[in-house]
C-alpha atoms as an extended CHARMM CRD file, in Angstrom:
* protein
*
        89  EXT
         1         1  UNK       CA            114.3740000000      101.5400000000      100.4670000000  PROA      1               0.0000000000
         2         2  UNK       CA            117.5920000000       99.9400000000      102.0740000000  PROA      2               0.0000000000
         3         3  UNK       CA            118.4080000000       96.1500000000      102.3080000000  PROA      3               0.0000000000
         4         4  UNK       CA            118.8000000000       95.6230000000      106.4570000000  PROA      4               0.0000000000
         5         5  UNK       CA            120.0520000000       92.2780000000      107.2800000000  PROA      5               0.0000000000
         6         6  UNK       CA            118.2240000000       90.5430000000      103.9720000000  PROA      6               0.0000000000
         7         7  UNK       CA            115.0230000000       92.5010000000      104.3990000000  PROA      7               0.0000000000
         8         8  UNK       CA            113.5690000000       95.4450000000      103.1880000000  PROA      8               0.0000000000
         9         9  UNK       CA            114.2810000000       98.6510000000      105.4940000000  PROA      9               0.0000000000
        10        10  UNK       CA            113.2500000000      102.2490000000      105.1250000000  PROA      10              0.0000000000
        11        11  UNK       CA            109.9880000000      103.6830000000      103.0540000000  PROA      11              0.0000000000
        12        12  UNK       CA            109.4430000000      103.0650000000       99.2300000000  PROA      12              0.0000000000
        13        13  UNK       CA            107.5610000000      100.7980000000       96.8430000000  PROA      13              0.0000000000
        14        14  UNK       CA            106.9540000000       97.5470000000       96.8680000000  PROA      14              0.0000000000
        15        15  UNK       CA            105.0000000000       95.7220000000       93.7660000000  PROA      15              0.0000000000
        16        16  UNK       CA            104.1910000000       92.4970000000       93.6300000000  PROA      16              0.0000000000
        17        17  UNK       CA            103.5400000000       90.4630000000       90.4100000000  PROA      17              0.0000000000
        18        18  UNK       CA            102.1540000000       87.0170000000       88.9400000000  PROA      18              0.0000000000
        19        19  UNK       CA            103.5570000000       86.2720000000       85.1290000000  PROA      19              0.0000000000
        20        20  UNK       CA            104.1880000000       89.6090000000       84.4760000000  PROA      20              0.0000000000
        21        21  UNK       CA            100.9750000000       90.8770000000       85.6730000000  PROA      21              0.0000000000
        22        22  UNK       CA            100.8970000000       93.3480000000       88.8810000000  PROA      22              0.0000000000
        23        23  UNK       CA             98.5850000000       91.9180000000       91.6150000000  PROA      23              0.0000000000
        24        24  UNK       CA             99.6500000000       94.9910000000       93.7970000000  PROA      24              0.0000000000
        25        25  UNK       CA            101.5730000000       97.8130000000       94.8610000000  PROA      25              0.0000000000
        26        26  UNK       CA            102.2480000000       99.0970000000       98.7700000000  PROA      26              0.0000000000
        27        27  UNK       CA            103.8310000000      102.6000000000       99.1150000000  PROA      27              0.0000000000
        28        28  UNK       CA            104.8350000000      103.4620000000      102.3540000000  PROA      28              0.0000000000
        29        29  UNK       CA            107.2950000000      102.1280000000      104.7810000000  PROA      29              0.0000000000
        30        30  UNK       CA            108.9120000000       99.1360000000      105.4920000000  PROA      30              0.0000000000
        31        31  UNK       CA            110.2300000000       97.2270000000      108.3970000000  PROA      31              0.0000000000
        32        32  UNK       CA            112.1070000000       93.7470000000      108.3260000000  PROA      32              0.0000000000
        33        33  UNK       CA            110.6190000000       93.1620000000      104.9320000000  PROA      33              0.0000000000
        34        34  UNK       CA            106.8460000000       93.6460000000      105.8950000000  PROA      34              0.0000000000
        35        35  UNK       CA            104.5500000000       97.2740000000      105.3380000000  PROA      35              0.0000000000
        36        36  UNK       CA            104.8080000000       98.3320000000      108.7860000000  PROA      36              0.0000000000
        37        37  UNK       CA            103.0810000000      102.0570000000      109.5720000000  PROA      37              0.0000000000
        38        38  UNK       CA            101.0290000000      104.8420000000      107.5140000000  PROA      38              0.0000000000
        39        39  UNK       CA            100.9520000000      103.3520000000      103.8480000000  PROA      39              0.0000000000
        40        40  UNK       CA             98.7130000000      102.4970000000      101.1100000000  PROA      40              0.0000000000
        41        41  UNK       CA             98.5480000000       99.4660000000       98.8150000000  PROA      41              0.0000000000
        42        42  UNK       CA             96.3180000000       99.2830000000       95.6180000000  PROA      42              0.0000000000
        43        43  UNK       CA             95.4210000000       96.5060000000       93.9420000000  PROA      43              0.0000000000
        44        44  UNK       CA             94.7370000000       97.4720000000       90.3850000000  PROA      44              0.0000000000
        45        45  UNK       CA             91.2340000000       96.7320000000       89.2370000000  PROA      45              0.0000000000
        46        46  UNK       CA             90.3490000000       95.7980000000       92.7420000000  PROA      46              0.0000000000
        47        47  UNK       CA             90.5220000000       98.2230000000       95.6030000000  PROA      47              0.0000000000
        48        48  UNK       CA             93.2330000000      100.3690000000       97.2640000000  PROA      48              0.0000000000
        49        49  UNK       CA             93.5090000000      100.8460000000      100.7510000000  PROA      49              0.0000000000
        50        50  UNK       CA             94.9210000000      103.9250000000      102.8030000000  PROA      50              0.0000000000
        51        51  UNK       CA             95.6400000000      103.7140000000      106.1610000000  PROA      51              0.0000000000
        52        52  UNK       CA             98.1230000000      101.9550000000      108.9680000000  PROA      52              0.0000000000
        53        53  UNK       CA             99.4720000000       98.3520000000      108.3670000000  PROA      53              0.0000000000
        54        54  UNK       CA            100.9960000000       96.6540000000      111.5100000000  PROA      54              0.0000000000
        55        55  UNK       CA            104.4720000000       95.2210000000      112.8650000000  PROA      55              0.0000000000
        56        56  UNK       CA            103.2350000000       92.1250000000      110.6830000000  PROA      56              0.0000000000
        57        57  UNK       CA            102.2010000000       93.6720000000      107.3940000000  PROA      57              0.0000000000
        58        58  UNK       CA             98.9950000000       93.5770000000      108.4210000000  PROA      58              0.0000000000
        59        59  UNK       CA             96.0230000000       96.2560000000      108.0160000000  PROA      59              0.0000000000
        60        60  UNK       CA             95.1310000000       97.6760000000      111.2950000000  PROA      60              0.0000000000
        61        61  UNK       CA             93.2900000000      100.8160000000      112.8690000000  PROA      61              0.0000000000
        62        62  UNK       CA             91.5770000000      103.7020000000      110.9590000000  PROA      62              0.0000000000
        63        63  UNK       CA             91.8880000000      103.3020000000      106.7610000000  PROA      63              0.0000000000
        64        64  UNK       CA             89.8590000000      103.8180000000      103.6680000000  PROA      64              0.0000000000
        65        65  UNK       CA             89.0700000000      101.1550000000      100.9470000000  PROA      65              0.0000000000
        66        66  UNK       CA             88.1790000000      102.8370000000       97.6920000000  PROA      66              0.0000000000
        67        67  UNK       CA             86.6180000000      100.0350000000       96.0550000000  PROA      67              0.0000000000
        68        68  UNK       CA             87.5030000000       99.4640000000       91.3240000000  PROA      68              0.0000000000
        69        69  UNK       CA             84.5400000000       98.2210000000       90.9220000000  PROA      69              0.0000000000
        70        70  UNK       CA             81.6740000000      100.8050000000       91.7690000000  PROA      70              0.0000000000
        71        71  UNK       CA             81.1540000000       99.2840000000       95.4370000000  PROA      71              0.0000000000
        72        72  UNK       CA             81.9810000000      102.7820000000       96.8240000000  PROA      72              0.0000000000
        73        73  UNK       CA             84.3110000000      104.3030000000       99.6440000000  PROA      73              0.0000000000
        74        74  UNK       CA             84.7230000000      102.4070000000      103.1210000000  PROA      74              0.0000000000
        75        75  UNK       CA             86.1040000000      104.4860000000      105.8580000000  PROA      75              0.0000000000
        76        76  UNK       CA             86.8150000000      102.9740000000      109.3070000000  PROA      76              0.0000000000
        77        77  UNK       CA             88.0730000000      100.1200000000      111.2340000000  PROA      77              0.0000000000
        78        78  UNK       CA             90.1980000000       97.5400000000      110.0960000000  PROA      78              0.0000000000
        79        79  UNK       CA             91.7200000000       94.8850000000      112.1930000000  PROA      79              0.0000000000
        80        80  UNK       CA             94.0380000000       92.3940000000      111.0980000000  PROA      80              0.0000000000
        81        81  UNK       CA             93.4020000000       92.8820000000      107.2400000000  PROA      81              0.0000000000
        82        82  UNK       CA             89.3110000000       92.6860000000      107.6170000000  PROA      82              0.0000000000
        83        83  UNK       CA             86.4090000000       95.1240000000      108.2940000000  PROA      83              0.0000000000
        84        84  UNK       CA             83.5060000000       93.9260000000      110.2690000000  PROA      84              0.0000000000
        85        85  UNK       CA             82.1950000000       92.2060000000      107.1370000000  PROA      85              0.0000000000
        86        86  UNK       CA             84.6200000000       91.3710000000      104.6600000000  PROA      86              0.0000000000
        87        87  UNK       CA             87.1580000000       88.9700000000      104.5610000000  PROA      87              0.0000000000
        88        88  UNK       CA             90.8180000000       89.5150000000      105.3180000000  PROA      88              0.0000000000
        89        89  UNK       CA             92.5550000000       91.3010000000      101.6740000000  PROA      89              0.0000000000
């Protein structure tokens, strides 16, 4: 997406990476820089979650984790990043 005022505006990708290693990708939309609506972001090896991210960037409301490692498939609340017993991703 767009530049708006220095921050990202409008719906693509956004990756994110540590010495040239990708901790994680969000696809979806973007407001003032931060995910903001229906979107998912994977972390590769890790997890990927599908669902609604907040004003702040944060996950919020109904989504799915799809856990990498064999965990399995959690479907349901999230609330500021966190379901009821995991710790914020």
């Amino acid at each position: 997406g767009a530049c708006v005022g220095g921050y990202a505006e409008g719906s693509g990708t956004l990756t994110w990476t540590h010495n040239g290693t990708v901790n994680s990708i969000y696809r979806g939309p973007v407001s003032k820089g931060r995910m903001s609506g229906p979107g998912s972001i994977e972390a590769p090896g890790r997890f990927t979650y599908t669902g609604t991210f907040d004003a702040l960037g944060n996950a919020t409301g109904s989504g799915t984790i799809e856990y990498a490692d064999g965990v399995g498939v959690y479907k349901g609340g999230v609330r500021d990043g966190q379901v009821p017993w995991q710790v914020p991703f």
